[in-house]
Legacy VTK file of the C-alpha trace (Angstrom):
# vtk DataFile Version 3.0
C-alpha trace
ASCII
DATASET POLYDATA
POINTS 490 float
111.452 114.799 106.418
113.755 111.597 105.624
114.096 110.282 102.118
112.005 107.208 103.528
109.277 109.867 104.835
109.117 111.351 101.132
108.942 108.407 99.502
106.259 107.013 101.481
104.085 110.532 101.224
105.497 110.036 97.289
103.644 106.839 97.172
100.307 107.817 98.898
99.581 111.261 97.828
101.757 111.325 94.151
98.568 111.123 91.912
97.354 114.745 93.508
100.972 116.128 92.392
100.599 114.328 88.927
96.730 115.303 88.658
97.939 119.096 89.713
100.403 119.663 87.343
98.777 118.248 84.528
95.036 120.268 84.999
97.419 123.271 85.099
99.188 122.887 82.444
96.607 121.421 80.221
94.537 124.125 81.256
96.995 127.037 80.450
97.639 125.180 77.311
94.196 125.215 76.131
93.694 128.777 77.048
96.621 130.200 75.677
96.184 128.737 72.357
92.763 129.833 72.099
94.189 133.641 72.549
94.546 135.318 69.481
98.750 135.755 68.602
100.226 138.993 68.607
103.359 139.589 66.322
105.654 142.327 66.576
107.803 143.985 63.701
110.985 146.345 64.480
112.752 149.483 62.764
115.964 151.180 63.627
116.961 154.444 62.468
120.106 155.740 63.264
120.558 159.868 64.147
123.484 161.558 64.110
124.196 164.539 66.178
125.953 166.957 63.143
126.846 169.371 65.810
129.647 167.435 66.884
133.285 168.342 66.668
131.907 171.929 66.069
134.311 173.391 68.306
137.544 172.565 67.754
138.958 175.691 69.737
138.441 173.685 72.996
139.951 171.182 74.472
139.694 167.820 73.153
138.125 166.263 76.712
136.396 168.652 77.173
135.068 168.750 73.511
134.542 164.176 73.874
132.605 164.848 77.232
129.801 167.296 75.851
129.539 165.317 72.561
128.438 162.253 74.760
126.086 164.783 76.974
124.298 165.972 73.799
124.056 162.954 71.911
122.441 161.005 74.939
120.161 163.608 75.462
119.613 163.973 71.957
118.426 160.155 71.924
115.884 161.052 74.704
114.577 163.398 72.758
113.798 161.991 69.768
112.710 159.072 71.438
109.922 161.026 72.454
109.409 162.844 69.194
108.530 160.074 67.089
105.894 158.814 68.595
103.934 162.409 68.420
100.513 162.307 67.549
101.398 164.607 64.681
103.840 161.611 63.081
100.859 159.344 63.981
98.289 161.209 61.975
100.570 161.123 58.740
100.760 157.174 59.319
97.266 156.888 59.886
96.573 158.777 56.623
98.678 156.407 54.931
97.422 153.129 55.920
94.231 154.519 54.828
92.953 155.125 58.416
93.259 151.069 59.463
94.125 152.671 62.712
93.600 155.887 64.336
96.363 157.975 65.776
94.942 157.021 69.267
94.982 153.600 68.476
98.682 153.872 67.060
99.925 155.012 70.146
99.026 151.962 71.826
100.902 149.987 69.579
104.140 152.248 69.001
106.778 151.789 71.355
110.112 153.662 70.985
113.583 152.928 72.497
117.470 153.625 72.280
119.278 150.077 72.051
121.650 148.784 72.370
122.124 151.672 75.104
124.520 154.263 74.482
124.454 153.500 70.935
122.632 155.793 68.263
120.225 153.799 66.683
116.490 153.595 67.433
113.997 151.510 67.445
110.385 151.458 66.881
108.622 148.448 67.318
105.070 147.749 66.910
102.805 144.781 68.002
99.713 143.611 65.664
97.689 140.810 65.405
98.307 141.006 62.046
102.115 140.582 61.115
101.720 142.480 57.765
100.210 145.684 59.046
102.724 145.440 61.799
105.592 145.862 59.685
103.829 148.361 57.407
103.017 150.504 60.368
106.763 150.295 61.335
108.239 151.208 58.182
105.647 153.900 57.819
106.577 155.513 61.124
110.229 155.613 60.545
109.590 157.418 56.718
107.325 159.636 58.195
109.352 160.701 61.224
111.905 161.544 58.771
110.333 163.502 56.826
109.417 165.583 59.797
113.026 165.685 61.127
113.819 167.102 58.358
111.397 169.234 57.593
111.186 170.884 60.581
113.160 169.835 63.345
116.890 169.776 62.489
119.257 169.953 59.314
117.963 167.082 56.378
120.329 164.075 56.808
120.362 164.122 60.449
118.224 160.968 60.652
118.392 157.805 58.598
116.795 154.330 58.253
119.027 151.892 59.273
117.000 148.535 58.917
113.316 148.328 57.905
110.647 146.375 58.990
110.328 142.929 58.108
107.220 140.549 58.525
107.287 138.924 61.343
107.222 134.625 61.158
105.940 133.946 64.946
104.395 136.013 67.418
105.714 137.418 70.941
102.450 136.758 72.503
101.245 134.560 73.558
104.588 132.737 75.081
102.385 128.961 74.711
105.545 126.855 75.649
106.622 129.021 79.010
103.012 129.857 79.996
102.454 126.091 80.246
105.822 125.225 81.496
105.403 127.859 84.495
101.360 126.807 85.110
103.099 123.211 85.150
105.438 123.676 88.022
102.612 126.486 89.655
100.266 123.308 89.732
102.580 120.559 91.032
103.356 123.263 93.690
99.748 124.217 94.671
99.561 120.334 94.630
101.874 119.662 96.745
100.728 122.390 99.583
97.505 121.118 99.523
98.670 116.961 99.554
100.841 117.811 102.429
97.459 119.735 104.293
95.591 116.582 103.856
98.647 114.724 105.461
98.593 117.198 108.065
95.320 117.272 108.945
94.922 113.300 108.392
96.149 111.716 111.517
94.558 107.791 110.922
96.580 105.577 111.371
98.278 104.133 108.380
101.573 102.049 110.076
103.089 100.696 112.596
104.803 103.592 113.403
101.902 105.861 114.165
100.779 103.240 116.513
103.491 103.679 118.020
103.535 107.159 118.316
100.011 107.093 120.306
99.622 103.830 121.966
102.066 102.196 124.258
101.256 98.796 122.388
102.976 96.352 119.641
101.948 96.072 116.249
102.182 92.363 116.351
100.794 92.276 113.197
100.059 93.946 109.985
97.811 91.792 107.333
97.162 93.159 103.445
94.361 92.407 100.866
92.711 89.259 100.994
92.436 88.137 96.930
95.339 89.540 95.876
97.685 88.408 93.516
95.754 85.267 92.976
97.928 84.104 89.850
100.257 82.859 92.754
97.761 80.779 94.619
96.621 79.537 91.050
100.418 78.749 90.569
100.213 77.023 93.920
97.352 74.708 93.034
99.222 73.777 90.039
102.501 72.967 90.845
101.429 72.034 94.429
103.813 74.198 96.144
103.123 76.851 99.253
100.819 79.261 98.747
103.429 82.454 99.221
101.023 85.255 98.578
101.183 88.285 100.318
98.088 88.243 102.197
99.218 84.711 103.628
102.706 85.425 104.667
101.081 88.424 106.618
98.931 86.255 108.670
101.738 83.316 108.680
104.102 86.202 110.590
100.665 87.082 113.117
101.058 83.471 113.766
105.046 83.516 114.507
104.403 86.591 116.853
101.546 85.026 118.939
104.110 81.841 119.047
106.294 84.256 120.661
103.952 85.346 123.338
103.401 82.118 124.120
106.662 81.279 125.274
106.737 84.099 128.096
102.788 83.012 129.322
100.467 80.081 128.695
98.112 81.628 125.999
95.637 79.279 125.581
92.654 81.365 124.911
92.765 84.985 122.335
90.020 87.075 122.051
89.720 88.762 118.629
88.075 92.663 118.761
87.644 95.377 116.997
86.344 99.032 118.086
83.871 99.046 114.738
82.191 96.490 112.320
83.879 96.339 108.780
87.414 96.342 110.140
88.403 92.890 109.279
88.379 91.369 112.832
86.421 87.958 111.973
88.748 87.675 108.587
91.569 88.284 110.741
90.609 85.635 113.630
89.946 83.175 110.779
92.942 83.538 109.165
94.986 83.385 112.277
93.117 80.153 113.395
93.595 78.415 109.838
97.764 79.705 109.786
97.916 77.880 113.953
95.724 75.059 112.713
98.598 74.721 109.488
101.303 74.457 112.128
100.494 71.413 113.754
98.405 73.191 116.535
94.785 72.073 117.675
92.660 74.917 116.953
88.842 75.846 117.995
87.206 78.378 116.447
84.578 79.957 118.561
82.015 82.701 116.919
80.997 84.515 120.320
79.871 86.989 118.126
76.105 86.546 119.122
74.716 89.621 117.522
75.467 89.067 113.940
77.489 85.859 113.867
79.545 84.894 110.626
81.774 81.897 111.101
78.859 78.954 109.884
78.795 80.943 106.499
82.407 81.408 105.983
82.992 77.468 106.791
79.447 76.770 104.987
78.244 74.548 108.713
74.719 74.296 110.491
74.187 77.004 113.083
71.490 74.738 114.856
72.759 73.977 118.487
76.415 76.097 118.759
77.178 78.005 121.631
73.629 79.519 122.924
72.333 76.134 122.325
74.853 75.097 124.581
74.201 78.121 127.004
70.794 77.755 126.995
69.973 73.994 126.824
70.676 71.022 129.059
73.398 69.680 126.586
76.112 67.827 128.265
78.809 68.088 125.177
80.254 70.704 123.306
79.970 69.916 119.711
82.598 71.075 117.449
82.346 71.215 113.257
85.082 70.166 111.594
86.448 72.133 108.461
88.209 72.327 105.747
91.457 73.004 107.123
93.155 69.816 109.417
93.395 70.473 113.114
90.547 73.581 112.978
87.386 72.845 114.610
84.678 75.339 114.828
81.948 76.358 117.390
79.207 78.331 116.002
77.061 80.909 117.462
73.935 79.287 117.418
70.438 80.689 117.701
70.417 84.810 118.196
69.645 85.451 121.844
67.689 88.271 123.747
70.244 88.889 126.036
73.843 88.177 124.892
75.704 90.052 127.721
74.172 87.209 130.140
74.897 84.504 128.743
78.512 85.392 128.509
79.170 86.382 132.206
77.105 82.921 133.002
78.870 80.414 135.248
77.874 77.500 131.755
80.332 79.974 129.733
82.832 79.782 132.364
82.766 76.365 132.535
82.838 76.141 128.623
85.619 78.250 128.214
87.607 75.841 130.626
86.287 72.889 128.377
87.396 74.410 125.138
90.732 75.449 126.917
91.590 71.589 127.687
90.487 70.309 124.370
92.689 72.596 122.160
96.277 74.397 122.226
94.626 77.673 121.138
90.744 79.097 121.600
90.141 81.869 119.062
87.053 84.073 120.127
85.693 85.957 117.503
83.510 88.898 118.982
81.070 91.701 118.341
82.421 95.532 117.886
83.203 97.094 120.689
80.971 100.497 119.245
78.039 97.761 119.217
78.076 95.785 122.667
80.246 95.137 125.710
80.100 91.488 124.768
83.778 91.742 123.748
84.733 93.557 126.855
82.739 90.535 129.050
85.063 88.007 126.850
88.393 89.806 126.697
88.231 90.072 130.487
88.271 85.974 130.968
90.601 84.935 128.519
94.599 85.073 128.331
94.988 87.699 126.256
93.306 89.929 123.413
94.326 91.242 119.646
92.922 94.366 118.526
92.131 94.761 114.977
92.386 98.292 113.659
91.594 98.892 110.066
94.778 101.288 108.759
93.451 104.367 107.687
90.139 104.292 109.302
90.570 105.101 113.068
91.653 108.177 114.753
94.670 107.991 117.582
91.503 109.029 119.878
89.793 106.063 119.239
91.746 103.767 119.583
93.517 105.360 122.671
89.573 105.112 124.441
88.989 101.121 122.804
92.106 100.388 124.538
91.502 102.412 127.927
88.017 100.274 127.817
89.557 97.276 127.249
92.262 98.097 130.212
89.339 99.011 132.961
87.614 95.698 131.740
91.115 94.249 133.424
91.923 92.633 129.355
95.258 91.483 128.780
96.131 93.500 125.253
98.692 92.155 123.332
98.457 94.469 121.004
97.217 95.665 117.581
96.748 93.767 114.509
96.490 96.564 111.532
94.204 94.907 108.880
92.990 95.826 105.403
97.036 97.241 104.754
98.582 97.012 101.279
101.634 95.324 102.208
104.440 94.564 100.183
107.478 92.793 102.005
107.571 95.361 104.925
106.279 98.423 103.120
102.724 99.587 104.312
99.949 101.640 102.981
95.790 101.440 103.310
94.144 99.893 100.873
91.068 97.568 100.491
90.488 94.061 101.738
88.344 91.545 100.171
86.624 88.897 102.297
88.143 86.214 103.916
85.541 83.621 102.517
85.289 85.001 99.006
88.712 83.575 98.992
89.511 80.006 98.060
91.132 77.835 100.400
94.735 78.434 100.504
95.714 75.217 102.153
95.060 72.199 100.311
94.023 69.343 102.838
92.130 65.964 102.784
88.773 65.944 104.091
88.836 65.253 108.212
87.398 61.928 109.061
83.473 62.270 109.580
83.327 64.957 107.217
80.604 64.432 104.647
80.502 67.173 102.235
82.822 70.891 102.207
79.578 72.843 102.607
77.774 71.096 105.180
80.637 69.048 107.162
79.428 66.541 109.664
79.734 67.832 113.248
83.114 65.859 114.668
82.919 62.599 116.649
85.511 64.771 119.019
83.531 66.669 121.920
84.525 68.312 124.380
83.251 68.116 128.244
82.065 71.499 130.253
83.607 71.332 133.653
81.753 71.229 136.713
81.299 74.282 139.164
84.411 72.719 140.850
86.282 72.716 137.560
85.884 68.084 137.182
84.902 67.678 133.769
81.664 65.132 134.337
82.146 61.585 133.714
LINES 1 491
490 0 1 2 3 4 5 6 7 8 9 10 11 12 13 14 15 16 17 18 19 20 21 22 23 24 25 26 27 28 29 30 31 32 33 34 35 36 37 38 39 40 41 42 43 44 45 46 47 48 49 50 51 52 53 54 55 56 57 58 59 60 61 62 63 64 65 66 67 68 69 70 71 72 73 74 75 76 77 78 79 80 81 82 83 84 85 86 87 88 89 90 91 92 93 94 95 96 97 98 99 100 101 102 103 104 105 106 107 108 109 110 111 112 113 114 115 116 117 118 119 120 121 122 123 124 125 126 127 128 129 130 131 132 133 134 135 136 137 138 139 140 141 142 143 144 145 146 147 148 149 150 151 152 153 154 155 156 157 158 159 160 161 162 163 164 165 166 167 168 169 170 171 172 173 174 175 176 177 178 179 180 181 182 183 184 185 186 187 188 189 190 191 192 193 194 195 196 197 198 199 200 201 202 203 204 205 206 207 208 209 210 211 212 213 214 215 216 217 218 219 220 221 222 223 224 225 226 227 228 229 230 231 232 233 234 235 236 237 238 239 240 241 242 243 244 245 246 247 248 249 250 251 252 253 254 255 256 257 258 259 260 261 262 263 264 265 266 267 268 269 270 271 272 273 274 275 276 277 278 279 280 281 282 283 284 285 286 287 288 289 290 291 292 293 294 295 296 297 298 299 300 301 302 303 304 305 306 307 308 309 310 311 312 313 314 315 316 317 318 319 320 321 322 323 324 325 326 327 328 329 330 331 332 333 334 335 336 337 338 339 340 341 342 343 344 345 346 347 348 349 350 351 352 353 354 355 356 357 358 359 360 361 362 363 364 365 366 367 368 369 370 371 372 373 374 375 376 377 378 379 380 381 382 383 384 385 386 387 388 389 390 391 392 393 394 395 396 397 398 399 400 401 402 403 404 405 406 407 408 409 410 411 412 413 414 415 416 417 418 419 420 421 422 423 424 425 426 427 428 429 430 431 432 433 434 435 436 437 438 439 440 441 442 443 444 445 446 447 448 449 450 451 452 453 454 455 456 457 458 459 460 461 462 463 464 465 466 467 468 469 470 471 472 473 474 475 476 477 478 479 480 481 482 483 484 485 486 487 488 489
């Protein structure tokens, strides 16, 4: 994984690190401070082995190495005699039977250190730091009393330090508990982020397009609405509207320039595998950036199953194109809009049959029409999921963007949409990724508003014949349906 690679899975999945770490270490906070402390108080004694140098007859190494032999052991042993339950009872006496010897036992521990050294220790952990001490100090007294009494010579066993009250306890540790829950958490997080990831395959970018389609990315279009203090700015000062969204189409546009230059594309169809990925905000968009450049654009809603364009653009669906399908009407009539050099062709009424209409000889011969009248025909179309009406379309027409929503399909989907769209003998150009969070050339899946909850973004005077923005008069301009020998009528 590149630094690029991290960053990006950084960007996307950092909130389940954060959220990890902090639920774990919050957590273990809470708990730990709810546990009742434990303090622990410490005595040394010191014993001295009085046997030694008690044979001065033998050699001096001799005499050095069984001095250290006996005085280690000796440590052993009275590391194990102090803690007998006969020393216990005495301190349990003492403290008035707060504890029982049993009890004591638990909380006595007893060890030589420093190593090699003659001093030991006897530590004892309470909840209370008082008793702790007392039970300390009380065990060292009474084991030497004992010593002396009857294990070995008197003096052989001294306190050395007694038993002070503890000011903090040993347990629990709240500060590395929480610490080590902390980095336990942002590690558990980070297994299970990079599982999702794993087991995640939509595609997001560009590049896992291109890691399961043999197809551009020609374009890749962010949120609608966003960062709409720059298109107020815009308004304002009068300047181009350089929001994000815009620029994305604006570089759609540039590409499909492109194409153009290698083969006449005259005529794009605009599909999508499902409803809701953006493809009639994307065909909009693309026809209002091409209508911007100079270029005479027609906008044609062949979606005929749940058409959208006469609400976006706010124009009469009366007539449009099944009126024009179905009806002896000589002339195409186009609506103007907002936006200079974009003329739209509704849907019209619903029809029973869709499909035939659009594999009629009359669409043929509109399709040539609209092709003569305009330098590009956008086709906006139904889902593929819903209808082959896109697949009917695609197959006439010079060439056809697919819209995929990023994070939405599967490589499996959209490896069969474009195997359909390939059998129905469409000329993909490739795939438009919509409803991206784009930043310069950074990507990552977000939400798109819609394209006519937006205001305009280019400001433009109202076309000639236009009466109102809502309800525009249809234009003077028509266009003539050729004949079946391709002679538009006179």
């Amino acid at each position: 994984m590149d630094i690029r690679t991290l960053l990006s899975f950084l960007w996307r999945r950092g909130w389940i690190l954060v959220v990890g770490a902090l639920v774990a270490g919050l957590t273990t906070l809470q708990i730990t401070r709810g546990i009742t402390p434990t303090y622990e108080a410490t005595a040394s004694i010191l014993v001295v082995n009085q046997a030694q140098g008690s044979t001065p007859t033998d050699p001096a190494g001799v005499i050095q190495l069984n001095d250290i032999l006996i005085s280690d052991r000796l440590m052993k042993t009275y590391a194990e005699l102090v803690a007998r339950p006969v020393i216990l009872e005495t301190v349990s006496e003492r403290l008035n039977g707060v504890y029982t010897a049993e009890t004591l036992a638990t909380k006595v521990s007893v060890t030589n250190a420093p190593i090699d050294t003659q001093i030991l220790k006897i530590a004892v952990r309470d909840q209370s730091p008082n008793l702790a001490a007392s039970i300390a100090n009380v065990t060292a007294e009474a084991f030497i009393e004992e010593n002396a009494r009857e294990i070995g010579r008197p003096g052989t066993v001294s306190i050395t330090q007694s038993a002070v009250v503890p000011s903090s306890p040993v347990e629990p540790k709240v500060g590395l508990y929480t610490a080590f829950a902390t980095i336990l958490g942002f590690v558990v997080a980070a297994v299970f982020a990079r599982g999702i990831e794993y087991l995640d395959d939509k595609i997001k970018t560009p590049e896992d397009v291109a890691g399961v389609l043999d197809l551009p990315t020609i374009g890749v279009i962010g949120r609608a609405g966003a960062h709409r203090w720059q298109r107020a700015w815009s308004k304002v000062s009068g300047k181009a509207d350089l929001s994000p969204f815009l620029e994305d189409v604006r570089e759609l546009r540039t590409q499909v320039h492109f194409l153009n230059l290698d083969s006449e594309l005259r005529t794009l169809c605009v599909v999508s595998q499902s409803a809701e990925e953006g493809k009639t905000t994307t065909a909009a968009s693309l026809a209002e950036v091409l209508a911007e450049a100079g270029d005479q654009v027609i906008l044609v809603d062949a979606n005929l199953r749940r058409p959208r364009l006469h609400e976006i653009y706010g124009v009469p669906n009366n007539v449009g194109l099944t009126g024009l399908l179905m009806q002896d009407v000589e002339n195409v009539l186009l609506a103007p809009t907002r936006v200079k050099n974009l003329r739209l062709l509704t849907a019209g009424p619903l029809p029973l049959s869709p499909s035939e209409l659009l594999t009629s000889q009359r669409m043929m011969q509109t399709m040539a029409s609209l092709r003569e009248n305009a330098d590009f025909v956008i086709f906006d179309t139904p889902p593929l999921a819903s209808a082959s009406d896109a697949l009917i379309l695609a197959s006439k027409l010079d060439g056809t963007l697919l819209v995929v929503q990023a994070g939405r399909a599967h490589p499996q989907e959209i490896r069969q949409t474009v195997s359909r769209l390939q059998e129905a003998k469409a000329r993909v150009l490739g795939i438009v990724l919509n409803k991206a969070k784009s930043s310069g050339r950074q990507y990552s899946y977000g939400q798109q508003g819609t394209f006519g909850q937006r205001e305009s973004q280019i400001n433009v005077a109202p076309v000639r014949g236009e009466t109102s923005t809502s309800a525009p008069a249809r234009s003077s301009t028509t266009a003539r349906p050729r004949d079946a020998q391709g002679q538009k009528p006179s």
